[in-house]
DOBA-362198 format. One record per residue: residue number from 1; x, y, z of N, C-alpha, C in turn; residue in one letter. Coordinates in steps of 0.1 Angstrom, whole numbers, m for minus. Example, Ala and Ser with C-alpha at 12.3 -4.5 7.8 and 13.67 -1.06 7.14 Angstrom:
2
{nr = 1, n_c1 = 132, n_c2 = m57, n_c3 = 78, ca_c1 = 123, ca_c2 = m45, ca_c3 = 78, c_c1 = 132, c_c2 = m33, c_c3 = 78, rest = A} .
{nr = 2, n_c1 = 128, n_c2 = m22, n_c3 = 71, ca_c1 = 137, ca_c2 = m11, ca_c3 = 71, c_c1 = 129, c_c2 = 0, c_c3 = 79, rest = S} .
***
This chain:
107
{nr = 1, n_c1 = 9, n_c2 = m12, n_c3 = 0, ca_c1 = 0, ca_c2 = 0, ca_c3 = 0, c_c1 = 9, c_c2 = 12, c_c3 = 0, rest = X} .
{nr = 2, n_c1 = 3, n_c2 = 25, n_c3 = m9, ca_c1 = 14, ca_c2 = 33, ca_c3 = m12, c_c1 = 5, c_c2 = 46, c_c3 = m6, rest = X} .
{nr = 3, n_c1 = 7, n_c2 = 53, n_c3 = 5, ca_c1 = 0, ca_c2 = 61, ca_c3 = 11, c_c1 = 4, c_c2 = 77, c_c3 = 8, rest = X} .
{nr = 4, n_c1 = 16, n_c2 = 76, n_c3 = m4, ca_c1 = 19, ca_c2 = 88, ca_c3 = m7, c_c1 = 8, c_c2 = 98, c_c3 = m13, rest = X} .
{nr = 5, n_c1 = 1, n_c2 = 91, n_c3 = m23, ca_c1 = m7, ca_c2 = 97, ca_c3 = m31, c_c1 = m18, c_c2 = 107, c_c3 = m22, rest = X} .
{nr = 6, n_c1 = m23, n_c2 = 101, n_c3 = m7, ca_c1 = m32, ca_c2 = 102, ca_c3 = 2, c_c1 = m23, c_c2 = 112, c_c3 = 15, rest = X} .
{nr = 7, n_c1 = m13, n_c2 = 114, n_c3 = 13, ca_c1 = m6, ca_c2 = 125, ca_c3 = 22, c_c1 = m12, c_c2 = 119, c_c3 = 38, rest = X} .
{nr = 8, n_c1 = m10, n_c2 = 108, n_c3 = 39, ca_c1 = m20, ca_c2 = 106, ca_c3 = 54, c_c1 = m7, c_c2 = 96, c_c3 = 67, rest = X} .
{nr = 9, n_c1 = m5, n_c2 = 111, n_c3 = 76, ca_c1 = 2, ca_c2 = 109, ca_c3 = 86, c_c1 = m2, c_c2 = 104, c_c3 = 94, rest = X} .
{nr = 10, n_c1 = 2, n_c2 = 93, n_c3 = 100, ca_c1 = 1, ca_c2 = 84, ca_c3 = 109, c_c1 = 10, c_c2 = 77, c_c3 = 121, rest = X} .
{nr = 11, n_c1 = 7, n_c2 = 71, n_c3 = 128, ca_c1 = 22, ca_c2 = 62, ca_c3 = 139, c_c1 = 13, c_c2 = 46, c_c3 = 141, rest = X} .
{nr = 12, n_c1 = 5, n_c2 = 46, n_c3 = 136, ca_c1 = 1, ca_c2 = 31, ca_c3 = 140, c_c1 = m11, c_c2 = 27, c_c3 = 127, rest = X} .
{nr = 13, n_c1 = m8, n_c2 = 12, n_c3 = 128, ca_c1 = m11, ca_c2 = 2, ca_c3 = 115, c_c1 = m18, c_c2 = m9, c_c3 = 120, rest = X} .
{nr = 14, n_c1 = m28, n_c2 = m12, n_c3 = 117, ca_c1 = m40, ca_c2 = m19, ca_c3 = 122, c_c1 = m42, c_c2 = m31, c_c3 = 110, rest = X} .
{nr = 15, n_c1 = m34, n_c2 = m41, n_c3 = 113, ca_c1 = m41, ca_c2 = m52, ca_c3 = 103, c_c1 = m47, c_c2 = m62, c_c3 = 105, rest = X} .
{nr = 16, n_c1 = m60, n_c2 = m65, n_c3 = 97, ca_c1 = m72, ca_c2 = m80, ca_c3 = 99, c_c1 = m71, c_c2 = m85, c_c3 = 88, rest = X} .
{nr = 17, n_c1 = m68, n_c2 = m96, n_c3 = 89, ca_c1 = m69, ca_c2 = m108, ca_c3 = 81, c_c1 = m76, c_c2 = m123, c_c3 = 85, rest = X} .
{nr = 18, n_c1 = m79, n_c2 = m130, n_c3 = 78, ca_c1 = m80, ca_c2 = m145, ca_c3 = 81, c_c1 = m74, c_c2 = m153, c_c3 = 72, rest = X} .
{nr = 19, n_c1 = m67, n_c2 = m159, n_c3 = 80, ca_c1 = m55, ca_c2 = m171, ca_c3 = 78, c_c1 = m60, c_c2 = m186, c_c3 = 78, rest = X} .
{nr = 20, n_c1 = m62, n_c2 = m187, n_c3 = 67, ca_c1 = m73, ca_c2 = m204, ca_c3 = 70, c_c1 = m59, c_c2 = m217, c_c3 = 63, rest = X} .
{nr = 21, n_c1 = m57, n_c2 = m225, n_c3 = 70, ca_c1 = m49, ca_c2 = m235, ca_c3 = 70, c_c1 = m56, c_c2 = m247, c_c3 = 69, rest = X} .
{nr = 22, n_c1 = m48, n_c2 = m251, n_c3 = 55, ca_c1 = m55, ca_c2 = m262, ca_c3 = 50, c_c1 = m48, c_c2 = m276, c_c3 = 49, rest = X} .
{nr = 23, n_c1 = m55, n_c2 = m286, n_c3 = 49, ca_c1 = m50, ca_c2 = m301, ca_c3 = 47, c_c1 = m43, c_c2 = m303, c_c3 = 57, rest = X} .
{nr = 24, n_c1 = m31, n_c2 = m313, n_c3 = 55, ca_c1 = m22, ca_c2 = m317, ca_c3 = 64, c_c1 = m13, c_c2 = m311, c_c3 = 70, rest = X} .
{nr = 25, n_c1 = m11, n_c2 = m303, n_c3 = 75, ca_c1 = 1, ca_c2 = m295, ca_c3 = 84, c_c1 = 7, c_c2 = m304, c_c3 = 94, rest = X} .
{nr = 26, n_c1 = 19, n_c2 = m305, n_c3 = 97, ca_c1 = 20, ca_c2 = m312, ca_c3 = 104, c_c1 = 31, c_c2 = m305, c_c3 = 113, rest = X} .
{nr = 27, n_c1 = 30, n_c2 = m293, n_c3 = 118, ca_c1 = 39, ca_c2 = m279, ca_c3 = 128, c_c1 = 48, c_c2 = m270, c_c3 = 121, rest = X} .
{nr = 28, n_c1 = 44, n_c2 = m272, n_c3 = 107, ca_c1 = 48, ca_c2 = m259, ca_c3 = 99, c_c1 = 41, c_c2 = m245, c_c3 = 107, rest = X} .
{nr = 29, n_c1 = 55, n_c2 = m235, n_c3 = 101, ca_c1 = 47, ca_c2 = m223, ca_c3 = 107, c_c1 = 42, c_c2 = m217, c_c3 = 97, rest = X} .
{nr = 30, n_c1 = 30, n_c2 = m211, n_c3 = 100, ca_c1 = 19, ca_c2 = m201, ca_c3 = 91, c_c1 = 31, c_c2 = m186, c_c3 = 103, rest = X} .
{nr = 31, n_c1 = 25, n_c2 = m172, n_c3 = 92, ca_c1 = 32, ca_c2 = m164, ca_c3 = 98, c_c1 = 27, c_c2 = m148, c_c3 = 86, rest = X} .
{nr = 32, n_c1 = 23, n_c2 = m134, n_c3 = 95, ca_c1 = 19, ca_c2 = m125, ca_c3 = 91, c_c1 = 32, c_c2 = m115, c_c3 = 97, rest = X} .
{nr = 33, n_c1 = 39, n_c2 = m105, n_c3 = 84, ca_c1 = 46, ca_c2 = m95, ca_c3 = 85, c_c1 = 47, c_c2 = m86, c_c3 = 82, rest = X} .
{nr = 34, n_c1 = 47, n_c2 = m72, n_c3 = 83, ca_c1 = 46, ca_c2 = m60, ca_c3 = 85, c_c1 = 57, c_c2 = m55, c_c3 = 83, rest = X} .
{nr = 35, n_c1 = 63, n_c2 = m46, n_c3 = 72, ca_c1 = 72, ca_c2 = m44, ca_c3 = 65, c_c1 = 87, c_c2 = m52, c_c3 = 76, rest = X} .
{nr = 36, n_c1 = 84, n_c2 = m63, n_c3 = 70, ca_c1 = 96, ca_c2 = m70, ca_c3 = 79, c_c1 = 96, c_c2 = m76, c_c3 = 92, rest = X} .
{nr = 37, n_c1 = 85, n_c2 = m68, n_c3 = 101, ca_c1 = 87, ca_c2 = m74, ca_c3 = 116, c_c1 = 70, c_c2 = m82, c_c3 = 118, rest = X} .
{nr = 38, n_c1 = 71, n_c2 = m91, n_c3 = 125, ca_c1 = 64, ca_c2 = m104, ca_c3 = 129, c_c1 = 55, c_c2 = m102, c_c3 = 134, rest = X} .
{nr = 39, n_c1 = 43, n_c2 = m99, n_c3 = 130, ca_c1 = 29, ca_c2 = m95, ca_c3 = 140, c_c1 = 23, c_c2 = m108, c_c3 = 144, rest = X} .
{nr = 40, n_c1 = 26, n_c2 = m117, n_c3 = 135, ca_c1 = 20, ca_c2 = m134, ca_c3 = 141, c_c1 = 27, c_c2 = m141, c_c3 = 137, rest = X} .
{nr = 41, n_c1 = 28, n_c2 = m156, n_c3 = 143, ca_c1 = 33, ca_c2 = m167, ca_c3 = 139, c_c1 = 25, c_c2 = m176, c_c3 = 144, rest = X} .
{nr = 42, n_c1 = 27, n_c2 = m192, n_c3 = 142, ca_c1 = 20, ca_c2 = m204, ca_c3 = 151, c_c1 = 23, c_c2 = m213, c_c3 = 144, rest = X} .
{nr = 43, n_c1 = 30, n_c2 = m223, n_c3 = 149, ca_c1 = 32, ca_c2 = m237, ca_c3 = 146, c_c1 = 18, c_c2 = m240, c_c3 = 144, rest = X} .
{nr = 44, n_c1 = 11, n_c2 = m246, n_c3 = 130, ca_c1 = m1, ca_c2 = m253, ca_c3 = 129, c_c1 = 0, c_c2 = m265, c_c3 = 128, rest = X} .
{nr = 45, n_c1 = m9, n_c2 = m275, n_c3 = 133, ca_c1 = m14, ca_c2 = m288, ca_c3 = 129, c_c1 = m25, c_c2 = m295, c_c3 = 122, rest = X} .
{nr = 46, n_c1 = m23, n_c2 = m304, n_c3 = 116, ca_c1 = m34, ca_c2 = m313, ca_c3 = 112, c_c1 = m46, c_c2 = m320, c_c3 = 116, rest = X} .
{nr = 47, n_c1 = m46, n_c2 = m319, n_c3 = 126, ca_c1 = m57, ca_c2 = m325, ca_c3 = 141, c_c1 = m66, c_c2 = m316, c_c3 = 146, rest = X} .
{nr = 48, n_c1 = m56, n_c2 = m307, n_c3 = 144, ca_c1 = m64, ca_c2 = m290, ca_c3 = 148, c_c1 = m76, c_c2 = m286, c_c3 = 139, rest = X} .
{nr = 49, n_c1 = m89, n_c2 = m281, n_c3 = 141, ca_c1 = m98, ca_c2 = m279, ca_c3 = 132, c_c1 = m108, c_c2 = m288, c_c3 = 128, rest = X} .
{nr = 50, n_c1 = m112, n_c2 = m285, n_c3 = 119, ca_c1 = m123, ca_c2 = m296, ca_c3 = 115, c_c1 = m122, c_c2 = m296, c_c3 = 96, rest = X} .
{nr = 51, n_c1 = m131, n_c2 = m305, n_c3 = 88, ca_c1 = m132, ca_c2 = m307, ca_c3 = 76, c_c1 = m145, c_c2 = m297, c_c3 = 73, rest = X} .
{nr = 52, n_c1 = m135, n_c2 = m289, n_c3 = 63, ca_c1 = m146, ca_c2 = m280, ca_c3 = 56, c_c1 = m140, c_c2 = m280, c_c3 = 42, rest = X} .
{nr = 53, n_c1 = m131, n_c2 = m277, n_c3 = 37, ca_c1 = m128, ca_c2 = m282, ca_c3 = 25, c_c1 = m113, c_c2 = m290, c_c3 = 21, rest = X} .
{nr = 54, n_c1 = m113, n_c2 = m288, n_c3 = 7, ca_c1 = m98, ca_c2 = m295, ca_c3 = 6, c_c1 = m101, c_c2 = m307, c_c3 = 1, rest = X} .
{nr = 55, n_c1 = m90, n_c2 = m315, n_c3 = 11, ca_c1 = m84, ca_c2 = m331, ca_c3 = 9, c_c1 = m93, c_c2 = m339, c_c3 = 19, rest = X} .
{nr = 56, n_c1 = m102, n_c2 = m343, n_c3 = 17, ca_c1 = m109, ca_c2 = m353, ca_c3 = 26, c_c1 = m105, c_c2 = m366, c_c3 = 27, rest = X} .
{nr = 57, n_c1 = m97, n_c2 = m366, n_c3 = 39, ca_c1 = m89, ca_c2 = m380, ca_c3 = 37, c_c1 = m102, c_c2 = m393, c_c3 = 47, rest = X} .
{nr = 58, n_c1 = m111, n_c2 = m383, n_c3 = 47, ca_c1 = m122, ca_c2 = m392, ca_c3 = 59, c_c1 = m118, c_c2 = m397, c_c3 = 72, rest = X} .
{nr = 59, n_c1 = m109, n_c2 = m390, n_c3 = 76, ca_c1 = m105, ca_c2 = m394, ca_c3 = 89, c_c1 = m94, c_c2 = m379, c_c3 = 94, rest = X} .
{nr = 60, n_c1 = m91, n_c2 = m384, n_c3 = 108, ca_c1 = m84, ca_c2 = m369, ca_c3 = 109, c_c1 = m73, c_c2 = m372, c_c3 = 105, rest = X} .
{nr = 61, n_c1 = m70, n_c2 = m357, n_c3 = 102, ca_c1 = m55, ca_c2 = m360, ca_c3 = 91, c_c1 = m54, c_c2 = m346, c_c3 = 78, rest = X} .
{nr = 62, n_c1 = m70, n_c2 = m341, n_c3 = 78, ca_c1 = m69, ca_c2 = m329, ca_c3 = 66, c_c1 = m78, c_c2 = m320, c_c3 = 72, rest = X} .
{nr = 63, n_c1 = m75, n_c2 = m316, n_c3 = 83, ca_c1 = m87, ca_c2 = m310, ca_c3 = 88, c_c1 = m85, c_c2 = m294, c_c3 = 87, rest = X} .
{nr = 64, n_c1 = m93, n_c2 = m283, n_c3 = 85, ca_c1 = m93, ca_c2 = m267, ca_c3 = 82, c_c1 = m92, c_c2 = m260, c_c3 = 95, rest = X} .
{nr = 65, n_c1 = m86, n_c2 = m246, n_c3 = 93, ca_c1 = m87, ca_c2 = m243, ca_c3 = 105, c_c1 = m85, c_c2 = m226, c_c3 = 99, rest = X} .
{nr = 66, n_c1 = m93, n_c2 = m216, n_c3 = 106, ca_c1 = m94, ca_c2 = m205, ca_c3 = 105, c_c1 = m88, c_c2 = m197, c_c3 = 117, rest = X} .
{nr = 67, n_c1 = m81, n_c2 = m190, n_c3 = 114, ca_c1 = m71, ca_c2 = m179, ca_c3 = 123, c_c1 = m78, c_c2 = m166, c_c3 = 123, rest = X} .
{nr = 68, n_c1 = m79, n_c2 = m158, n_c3 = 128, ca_c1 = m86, ca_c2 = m146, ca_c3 = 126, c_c1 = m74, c_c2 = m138, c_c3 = 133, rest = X} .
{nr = 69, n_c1 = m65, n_c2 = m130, n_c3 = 125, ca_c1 = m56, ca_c2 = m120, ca_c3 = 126, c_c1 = m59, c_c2 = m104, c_c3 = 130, rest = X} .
{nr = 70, n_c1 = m56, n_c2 = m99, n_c3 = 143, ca_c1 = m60, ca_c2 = m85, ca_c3 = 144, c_c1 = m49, c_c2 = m77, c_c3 = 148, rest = X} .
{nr = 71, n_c1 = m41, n_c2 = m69, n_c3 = 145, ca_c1 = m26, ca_c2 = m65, ca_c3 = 154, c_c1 = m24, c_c2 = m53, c_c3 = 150, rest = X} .
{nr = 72, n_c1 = m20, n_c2 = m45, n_c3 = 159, ca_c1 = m19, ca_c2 = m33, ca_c3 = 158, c_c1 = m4, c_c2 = m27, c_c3 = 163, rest = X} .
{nr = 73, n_c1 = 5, n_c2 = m22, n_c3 = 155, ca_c1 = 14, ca_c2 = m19, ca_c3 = 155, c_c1 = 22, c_c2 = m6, c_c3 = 151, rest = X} .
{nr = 74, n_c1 = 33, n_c2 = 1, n_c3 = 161, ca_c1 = 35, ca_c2 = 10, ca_c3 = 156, c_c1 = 45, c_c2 = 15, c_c3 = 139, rest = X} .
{nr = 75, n_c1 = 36, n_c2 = 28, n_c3 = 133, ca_c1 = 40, ca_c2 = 28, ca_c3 = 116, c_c1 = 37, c_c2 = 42, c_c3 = 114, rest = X} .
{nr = 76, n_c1 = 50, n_c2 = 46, n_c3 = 105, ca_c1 = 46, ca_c2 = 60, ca_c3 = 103, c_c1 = 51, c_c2 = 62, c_c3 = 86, rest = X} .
{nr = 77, n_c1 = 53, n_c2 = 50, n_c3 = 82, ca_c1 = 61, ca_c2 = 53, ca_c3 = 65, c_c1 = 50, c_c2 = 58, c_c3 = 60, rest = X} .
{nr = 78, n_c1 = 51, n_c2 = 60, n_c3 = 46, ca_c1 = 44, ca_c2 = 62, ca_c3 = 35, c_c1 = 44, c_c2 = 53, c_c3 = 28, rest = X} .
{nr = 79, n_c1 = 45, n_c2 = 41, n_c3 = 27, ca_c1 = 45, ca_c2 = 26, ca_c3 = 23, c_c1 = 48, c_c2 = 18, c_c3 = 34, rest = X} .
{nr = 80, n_c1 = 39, n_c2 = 6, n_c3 = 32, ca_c1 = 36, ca_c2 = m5, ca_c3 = 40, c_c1 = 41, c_c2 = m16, c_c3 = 32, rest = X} .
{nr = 81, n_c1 = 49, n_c2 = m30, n_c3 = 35, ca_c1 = 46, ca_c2 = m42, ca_c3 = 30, c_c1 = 40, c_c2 = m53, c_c3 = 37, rest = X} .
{nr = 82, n_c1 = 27, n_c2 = m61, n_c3 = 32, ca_c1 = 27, ca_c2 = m68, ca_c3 = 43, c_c1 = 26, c_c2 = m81, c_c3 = 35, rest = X} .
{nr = 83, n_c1 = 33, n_c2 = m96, n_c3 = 45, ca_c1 = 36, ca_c2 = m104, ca_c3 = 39, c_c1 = 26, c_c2 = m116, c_c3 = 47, rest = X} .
{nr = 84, n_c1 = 21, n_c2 = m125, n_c3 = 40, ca_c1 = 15, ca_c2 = m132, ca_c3 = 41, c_c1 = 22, c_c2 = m148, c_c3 = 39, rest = X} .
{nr = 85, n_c1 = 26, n_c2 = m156, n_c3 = 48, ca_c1 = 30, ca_c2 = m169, ca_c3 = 50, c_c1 = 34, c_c2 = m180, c_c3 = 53, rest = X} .
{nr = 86, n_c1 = 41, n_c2 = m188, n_c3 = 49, ca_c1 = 40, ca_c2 = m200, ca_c3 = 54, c_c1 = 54, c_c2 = m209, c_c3 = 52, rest = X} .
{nr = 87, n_c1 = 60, n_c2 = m222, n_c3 = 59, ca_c1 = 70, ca_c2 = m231, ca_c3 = 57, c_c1 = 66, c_c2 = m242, c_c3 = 53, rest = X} .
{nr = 88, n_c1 = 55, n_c2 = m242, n_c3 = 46, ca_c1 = 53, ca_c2 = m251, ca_c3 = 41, c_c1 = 60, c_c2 = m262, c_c3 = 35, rest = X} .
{nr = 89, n_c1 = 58, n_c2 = m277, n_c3 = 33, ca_c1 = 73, ca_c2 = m280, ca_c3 = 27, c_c1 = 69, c_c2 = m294, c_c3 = 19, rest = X} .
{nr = 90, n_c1 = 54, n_c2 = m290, n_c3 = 16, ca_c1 = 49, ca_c2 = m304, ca_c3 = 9, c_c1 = 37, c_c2 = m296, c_c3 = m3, rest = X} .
{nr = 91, n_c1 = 36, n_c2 = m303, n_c3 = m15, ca_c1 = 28, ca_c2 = m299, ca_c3 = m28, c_c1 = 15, c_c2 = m296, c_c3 = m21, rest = X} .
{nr = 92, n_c1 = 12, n_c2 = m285, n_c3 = m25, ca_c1 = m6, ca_c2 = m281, ca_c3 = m24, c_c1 = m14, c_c2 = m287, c_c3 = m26, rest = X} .
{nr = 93, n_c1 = m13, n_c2 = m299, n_c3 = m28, ca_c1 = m22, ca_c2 = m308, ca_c3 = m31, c_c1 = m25, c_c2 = m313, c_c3 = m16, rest = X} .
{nr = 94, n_c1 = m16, n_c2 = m311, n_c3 = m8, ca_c1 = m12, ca_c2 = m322, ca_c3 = 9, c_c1 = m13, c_c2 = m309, c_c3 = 19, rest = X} .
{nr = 95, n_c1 = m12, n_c2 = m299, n_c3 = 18, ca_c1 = m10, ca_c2 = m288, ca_c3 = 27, c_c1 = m9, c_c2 = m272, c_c3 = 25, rest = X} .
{nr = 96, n_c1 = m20, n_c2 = m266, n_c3 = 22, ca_c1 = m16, ca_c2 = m253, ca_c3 = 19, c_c1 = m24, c_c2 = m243, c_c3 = 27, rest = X} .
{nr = 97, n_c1 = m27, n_c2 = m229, n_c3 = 21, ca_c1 = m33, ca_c2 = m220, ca_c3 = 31, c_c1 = m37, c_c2 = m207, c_c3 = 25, rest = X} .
{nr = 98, n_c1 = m48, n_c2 = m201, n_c3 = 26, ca_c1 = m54, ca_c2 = m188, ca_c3 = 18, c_c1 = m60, c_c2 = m178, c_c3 = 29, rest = X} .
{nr = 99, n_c1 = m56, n_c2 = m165, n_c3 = 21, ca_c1 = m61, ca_c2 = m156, ca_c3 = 33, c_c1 = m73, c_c2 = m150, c_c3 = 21, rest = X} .
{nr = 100, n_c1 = m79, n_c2 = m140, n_c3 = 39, ca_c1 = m93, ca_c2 = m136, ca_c3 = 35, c_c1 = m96, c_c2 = m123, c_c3 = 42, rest = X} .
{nr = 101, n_c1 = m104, n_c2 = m114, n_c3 = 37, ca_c1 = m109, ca_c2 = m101, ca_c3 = 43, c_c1 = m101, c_c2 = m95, c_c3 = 50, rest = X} .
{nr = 102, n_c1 = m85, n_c2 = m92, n_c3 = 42, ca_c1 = m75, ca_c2 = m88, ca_c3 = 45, c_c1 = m79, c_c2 = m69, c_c3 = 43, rest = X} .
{nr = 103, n_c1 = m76, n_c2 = m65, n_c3 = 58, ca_c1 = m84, ca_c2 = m45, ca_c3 = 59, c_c1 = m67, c_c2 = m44, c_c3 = 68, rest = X} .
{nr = 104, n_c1 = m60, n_c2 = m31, n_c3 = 61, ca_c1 = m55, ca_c2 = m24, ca_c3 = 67, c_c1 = m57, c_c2 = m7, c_c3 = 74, rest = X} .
{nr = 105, n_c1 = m56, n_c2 = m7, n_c3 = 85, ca_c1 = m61, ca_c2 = 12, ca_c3 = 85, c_c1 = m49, c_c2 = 18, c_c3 = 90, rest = X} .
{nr = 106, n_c1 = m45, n_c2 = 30, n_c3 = 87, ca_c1 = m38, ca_c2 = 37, ca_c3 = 96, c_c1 = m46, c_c2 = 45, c_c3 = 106, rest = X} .
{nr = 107, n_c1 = m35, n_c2 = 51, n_c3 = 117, ca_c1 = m41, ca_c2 = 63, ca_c3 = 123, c_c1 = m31, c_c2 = 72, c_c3 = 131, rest = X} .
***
């Protein structure tokens, strides 16, 4: 986000997202960043959650799980980067993860 155009002075950065973690995880970290510094992390699992989509393995083992991200931190740039991720370490077919109703505000 490039806040030059919008001349809008600020010291703090307010980010919501949802972090939904899919399939098999097995203590990879999911992880939300803020031009560089760590607003969230969490070792996720597989067991964790329940089956709502994906890989239905019919048993536990591919179960979903929704994070709801809120964090507020101090920011005064005129550009933000924010990074959205994961260590994932197996094909998306077995383990992946998508975000949702990602709102940034300054103030």
């Amino acid at each position: 986000l490039d806040a030059t155009a919008w001349s809008i002075t600020h010291s703090e950065a307010w980010v919501e997202l949802g972090y939904a973690k899919l399939d098999s995880w097995d203590g990879e970290t999911a992880y939300v960043e803020l031009d560089g510094v760590e607003l969230w992390s969490e070792e996720l699992w597989y067991y964790d959650g329940a089956e709502v989509c994906g890989w239905d393995r019919g048993w536990e083992g591919s179960y979903d799980e929704l994070h709801e991200i809120s964090e507020i931190t101090s920011h005064s740039s005129d550009a933000l980067e924010l990074v959205v991720g994961s260590e994932l370490n197996q094909d998306a077919s077995d383990e992946s993860f998508g975000v949702d109703d990602v709102a940034i505000w300054v103030r």
